[in-house]
N, CA, C and O of each residue as an XYZ file, in Angstrom:
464
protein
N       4.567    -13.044     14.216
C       3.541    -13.456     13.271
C       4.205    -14.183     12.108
O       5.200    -13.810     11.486
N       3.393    -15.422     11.900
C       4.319    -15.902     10.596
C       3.590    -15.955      9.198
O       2.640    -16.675      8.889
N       4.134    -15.195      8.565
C       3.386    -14.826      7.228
C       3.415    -16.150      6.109
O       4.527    -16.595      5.822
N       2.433    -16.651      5.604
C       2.309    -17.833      4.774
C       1.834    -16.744      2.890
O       1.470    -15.603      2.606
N       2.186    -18.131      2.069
C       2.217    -17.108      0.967
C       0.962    -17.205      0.102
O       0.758    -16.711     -1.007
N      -0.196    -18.303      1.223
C      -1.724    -18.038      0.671
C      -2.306    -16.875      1.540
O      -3.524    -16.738      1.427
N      -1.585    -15.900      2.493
C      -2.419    -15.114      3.556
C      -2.552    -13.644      1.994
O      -1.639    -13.252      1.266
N      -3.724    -13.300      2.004
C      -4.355    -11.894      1.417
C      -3.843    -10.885      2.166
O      -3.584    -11.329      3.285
N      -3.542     -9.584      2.056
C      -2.716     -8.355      2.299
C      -3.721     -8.153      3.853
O      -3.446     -8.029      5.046
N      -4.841     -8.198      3.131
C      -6.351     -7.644      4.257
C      -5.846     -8.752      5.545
O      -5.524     -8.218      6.607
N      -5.777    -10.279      5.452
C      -5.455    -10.948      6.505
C      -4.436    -10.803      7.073
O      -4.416    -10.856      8.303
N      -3.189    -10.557      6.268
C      -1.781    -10.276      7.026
C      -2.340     -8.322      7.895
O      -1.921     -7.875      8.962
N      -2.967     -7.895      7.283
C      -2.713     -6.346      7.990
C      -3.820     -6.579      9.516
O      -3.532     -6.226     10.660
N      -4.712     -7.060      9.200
C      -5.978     -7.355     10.356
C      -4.957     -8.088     11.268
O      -5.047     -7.660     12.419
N      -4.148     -8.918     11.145
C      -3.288    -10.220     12.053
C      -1.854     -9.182     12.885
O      -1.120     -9.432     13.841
N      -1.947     -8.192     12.113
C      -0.755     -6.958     12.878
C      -1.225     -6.472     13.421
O      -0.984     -6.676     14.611
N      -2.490     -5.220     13.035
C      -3.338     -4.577     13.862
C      -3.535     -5.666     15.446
O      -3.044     -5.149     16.449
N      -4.027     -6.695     15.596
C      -4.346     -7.827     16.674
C      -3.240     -7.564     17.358
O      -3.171     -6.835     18.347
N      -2.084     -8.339     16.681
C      -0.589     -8.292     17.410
C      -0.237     -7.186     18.415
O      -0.082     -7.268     19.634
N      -0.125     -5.794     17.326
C       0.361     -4.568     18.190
C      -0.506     -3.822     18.407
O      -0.092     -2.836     19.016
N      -1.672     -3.801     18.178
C      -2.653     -3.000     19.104
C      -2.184     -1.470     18.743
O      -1.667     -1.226     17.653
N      -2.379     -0.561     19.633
C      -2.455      0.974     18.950
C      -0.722      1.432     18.407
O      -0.388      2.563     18.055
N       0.388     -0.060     18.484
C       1.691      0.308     17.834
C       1.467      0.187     16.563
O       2.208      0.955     15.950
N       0.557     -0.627     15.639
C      -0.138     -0.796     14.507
C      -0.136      0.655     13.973
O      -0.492      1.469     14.825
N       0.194      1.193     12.718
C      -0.067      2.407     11.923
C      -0.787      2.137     10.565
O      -1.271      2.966      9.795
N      -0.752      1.094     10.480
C      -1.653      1.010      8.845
C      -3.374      0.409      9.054
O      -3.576     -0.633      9.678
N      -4.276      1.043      8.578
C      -5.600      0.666      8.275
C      -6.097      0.038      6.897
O      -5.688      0.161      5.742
N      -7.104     -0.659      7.452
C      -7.714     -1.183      5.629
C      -8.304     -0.087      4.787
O      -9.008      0.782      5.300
N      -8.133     -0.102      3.986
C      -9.249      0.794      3.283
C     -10.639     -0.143      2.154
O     -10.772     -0.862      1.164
N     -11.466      0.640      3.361
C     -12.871     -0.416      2.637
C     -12.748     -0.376      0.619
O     -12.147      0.600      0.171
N     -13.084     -0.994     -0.001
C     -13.454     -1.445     -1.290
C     -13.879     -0.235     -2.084
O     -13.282      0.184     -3.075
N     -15.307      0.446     -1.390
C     -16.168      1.313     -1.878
C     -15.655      2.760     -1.552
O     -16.360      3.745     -1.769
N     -14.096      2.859     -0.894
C     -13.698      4.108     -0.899
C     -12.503      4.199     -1.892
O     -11.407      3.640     -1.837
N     -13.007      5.044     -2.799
C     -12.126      5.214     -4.432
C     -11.196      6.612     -3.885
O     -10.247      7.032     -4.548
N     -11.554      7.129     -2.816
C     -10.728      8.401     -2.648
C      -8.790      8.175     -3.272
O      -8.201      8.813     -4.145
N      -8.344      7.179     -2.502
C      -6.786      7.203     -2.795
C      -6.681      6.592     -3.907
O      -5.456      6.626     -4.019
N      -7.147      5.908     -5.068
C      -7.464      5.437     -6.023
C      -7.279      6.816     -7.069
O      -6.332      6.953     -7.843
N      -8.608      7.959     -6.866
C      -8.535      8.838     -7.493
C      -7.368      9.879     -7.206
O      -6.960     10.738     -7.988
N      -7.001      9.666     -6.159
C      -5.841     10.609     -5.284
C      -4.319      9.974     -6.530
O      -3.687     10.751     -7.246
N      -4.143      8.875     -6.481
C      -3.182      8.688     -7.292
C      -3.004      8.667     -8.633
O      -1.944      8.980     -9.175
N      -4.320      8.195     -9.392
C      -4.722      8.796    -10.792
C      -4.541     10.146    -10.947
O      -4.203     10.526    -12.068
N      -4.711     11.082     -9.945
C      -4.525     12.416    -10.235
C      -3.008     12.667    -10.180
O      -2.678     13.580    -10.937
N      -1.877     12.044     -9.417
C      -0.373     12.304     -9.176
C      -0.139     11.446    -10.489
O       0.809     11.938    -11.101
N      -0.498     10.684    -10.938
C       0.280      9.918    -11.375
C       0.279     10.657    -13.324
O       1.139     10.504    -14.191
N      -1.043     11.419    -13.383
C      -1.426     11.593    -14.520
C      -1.875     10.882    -15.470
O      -1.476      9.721    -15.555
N      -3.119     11.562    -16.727
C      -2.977     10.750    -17.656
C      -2.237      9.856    -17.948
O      -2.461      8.666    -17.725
N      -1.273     10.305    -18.477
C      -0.215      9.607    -19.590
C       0.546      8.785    -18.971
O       1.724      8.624    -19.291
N       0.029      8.223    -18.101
C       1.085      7.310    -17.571
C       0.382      6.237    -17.758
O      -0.847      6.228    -17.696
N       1.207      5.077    -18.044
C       0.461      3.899    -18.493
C      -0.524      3.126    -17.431
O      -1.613      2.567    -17.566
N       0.456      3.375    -16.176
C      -0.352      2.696    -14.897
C      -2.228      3.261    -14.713
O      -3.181      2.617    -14.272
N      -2.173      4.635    -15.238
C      -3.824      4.854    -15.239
C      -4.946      4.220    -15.809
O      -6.117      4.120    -15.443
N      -4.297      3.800    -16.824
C      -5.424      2.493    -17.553
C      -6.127      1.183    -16.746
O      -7.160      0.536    -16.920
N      -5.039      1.138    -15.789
C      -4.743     -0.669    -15.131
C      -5.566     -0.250    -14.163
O      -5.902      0.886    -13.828
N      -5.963     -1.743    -13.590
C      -7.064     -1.785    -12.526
C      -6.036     -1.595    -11.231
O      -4.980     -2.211    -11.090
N      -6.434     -0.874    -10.564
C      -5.877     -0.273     -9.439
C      -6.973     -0.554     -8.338
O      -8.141     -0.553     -8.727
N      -6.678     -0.833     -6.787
C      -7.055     -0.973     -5.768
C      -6.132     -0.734     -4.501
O      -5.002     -1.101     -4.179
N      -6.774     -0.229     -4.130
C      -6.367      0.657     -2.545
C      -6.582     -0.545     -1.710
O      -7.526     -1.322     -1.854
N      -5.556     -0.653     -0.746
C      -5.448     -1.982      0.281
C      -5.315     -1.388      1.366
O      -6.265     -1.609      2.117
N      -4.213     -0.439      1.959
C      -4.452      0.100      3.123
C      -3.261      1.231      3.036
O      -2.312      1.284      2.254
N      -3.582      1.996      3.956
C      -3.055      3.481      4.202
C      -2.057      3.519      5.770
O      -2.513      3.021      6.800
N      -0.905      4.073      5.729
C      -0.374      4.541      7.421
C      -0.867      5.730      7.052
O      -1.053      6.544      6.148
N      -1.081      5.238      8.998
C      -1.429      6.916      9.237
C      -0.820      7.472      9.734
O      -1.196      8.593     10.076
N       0.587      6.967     10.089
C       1.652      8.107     10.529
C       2.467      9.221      9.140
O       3.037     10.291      9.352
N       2.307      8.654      7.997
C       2.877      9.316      6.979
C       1.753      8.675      5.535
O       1.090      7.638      5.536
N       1.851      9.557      4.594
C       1.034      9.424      3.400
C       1.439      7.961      2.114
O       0.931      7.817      1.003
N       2.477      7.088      2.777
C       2.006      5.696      2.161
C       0.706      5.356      1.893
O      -0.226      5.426      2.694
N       0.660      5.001      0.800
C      -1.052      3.737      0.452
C       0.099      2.270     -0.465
O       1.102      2.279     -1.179
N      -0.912      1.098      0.178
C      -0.641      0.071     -0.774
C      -1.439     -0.562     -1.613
O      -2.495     -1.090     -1.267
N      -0.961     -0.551     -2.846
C      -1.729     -0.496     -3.577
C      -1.809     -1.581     -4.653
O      -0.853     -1.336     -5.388
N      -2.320     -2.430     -5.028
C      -2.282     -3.853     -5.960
C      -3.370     -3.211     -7.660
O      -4.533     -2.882     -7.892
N      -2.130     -3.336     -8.404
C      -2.084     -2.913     -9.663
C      -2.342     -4.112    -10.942
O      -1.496     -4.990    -11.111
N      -3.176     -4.066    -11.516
C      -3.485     -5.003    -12.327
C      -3.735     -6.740    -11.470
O      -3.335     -7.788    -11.976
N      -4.248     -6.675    -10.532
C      -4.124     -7.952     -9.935
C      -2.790     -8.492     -9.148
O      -2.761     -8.997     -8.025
N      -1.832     -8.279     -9.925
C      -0.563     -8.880     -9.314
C       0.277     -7.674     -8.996
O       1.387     -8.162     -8.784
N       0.337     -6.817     -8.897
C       1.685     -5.829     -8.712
C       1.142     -5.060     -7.502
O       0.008     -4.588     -7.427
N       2.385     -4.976     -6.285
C       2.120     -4.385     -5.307
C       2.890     -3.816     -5.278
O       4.019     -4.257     -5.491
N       2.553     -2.102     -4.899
C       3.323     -1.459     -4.459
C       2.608      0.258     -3.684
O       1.549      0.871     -3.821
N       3.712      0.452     -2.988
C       3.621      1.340     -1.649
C       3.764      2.794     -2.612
O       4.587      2.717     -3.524
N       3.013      4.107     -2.461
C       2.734      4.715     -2.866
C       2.905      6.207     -2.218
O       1.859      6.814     -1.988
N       4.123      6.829     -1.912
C       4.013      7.967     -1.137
C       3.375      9.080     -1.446
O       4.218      9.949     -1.666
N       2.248      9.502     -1.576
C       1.239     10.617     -2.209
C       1.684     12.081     -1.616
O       2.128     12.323     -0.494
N       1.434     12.990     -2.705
C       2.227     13.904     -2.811
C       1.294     15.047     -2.059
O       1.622     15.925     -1.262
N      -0.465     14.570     -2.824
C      -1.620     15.240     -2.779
C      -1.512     16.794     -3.891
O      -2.158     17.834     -3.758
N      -0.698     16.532     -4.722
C      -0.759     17.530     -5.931
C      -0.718     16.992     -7.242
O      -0.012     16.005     -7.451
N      -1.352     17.488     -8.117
C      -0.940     16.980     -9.688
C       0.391     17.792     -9.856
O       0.898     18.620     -9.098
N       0.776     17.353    -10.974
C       1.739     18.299    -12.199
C       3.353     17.670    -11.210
O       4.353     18.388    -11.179
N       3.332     16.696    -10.709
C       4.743     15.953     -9.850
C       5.861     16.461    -10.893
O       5.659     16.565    -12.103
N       6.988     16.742    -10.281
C       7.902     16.376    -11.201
C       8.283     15.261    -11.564
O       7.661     14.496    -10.827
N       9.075     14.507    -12.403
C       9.350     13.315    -12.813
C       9.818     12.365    -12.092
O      11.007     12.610    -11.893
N       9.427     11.152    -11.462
C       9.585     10.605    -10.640
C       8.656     10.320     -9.076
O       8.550      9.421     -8.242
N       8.246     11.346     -9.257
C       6.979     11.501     -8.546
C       5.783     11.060     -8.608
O       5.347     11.273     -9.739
N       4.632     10.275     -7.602
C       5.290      9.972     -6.419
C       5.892      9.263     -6.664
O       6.033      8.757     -7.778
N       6.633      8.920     -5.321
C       7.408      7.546     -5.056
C       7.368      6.670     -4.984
O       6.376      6.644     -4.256
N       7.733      5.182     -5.181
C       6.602      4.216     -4.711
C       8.186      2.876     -4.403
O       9.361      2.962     -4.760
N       7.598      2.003     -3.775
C       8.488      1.133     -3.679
C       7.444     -0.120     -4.049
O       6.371     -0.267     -3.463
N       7.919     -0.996     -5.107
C       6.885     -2.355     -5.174
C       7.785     -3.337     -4.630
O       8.995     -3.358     -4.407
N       6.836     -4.141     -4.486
C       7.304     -6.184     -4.365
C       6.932     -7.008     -4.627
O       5.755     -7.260     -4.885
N       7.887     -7.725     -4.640
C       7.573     -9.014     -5.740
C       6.422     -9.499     -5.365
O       5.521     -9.857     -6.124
N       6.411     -9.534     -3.776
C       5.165    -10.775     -3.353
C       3.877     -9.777     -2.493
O       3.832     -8.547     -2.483
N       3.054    -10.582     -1.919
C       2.646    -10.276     -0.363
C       3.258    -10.224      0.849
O       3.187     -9.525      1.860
N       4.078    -11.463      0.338
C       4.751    -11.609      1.734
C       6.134    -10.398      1.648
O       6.664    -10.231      2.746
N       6.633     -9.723      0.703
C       7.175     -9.111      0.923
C       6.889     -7.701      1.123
O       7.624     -6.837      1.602
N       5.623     -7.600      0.649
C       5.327     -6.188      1.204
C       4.787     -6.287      2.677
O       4.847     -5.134      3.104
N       4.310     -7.072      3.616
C       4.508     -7.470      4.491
C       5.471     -7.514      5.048
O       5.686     -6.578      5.818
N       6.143     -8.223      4.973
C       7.645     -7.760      5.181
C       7.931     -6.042      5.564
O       8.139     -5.399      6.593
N       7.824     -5.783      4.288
C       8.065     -3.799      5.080
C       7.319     -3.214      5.935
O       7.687     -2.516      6.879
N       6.059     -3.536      5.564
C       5.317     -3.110      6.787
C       5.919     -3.450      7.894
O       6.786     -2.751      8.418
N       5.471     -4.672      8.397
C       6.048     -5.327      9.536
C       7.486     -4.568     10.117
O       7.560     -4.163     11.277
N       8.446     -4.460      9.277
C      10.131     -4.223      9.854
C       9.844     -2.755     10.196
O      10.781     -2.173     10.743
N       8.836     -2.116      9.998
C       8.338     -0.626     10.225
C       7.762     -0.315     11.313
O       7.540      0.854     11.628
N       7.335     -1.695     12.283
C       6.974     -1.614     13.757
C       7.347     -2.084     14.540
O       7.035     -1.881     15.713
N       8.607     -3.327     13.885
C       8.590     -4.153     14.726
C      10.393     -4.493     14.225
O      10.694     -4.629     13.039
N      11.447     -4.589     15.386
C      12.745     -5.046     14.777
C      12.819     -6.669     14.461
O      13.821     -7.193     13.975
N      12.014     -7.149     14.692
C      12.166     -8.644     14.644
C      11.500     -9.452     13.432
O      10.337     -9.454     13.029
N      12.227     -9.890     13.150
C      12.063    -10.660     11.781
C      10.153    -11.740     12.047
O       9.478    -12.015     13.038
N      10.010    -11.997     10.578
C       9.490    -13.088     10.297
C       9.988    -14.472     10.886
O       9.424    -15.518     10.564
């Protein structure tokens, strides 16, 4: 699959799902489901600055508790949920990227050994 850097997260993940069929582990998560939204407001706590910012849920694996997640419009990043408040520091985990195409990128190298 060759990832371009006008493709949306939703088009690159729908264009994998196609590709690998049930080797595919990540789903969309519809718009109107705030569940992992509120799931990470609750890990992440108040006081953390990221709770203010507009947050949106993009899609979930379902082999392990990753969500990706696009933060203020531009910031993406992967979200390992703990499913508890009161984390210790550092908690959760998250890995961001610069782009789409690079969080794509991880996804992708996560099913597949072969490059872009």
């Amino acid at each position: 699959m060759k990832i371009s850097n006008d493709m949306t997260m939703e088009k690159i993940i729908n264009a994998l799902a196609e590709e690998y069929g049930e080797d595919f582990n990540w789903y969309l998560i519809p718009e109107t489901n705030n569940y992992y939204i509120t799931e990470l407001k609750k890990e992440l706590g108040a006081d953390n600055p990221l709770f203010q910012n507009s947050i949106r849920a993009i899609a979930k694996c379902e082999s392990n508790d990753d969500v990706l997640y696009v933060l203020n419009d531009d910031m993406l990043r992967i979200y390992h949920l703990t499913y508890s408040a009161n984390n210790s520091e550092g908690y959760p985990k998250y890995k961001e990227f610069s782009s789409v195409k690079a969080a794509a990128e991880y996804i992708h190298k996560g099913i597949s050994k072969n490059p872009f």
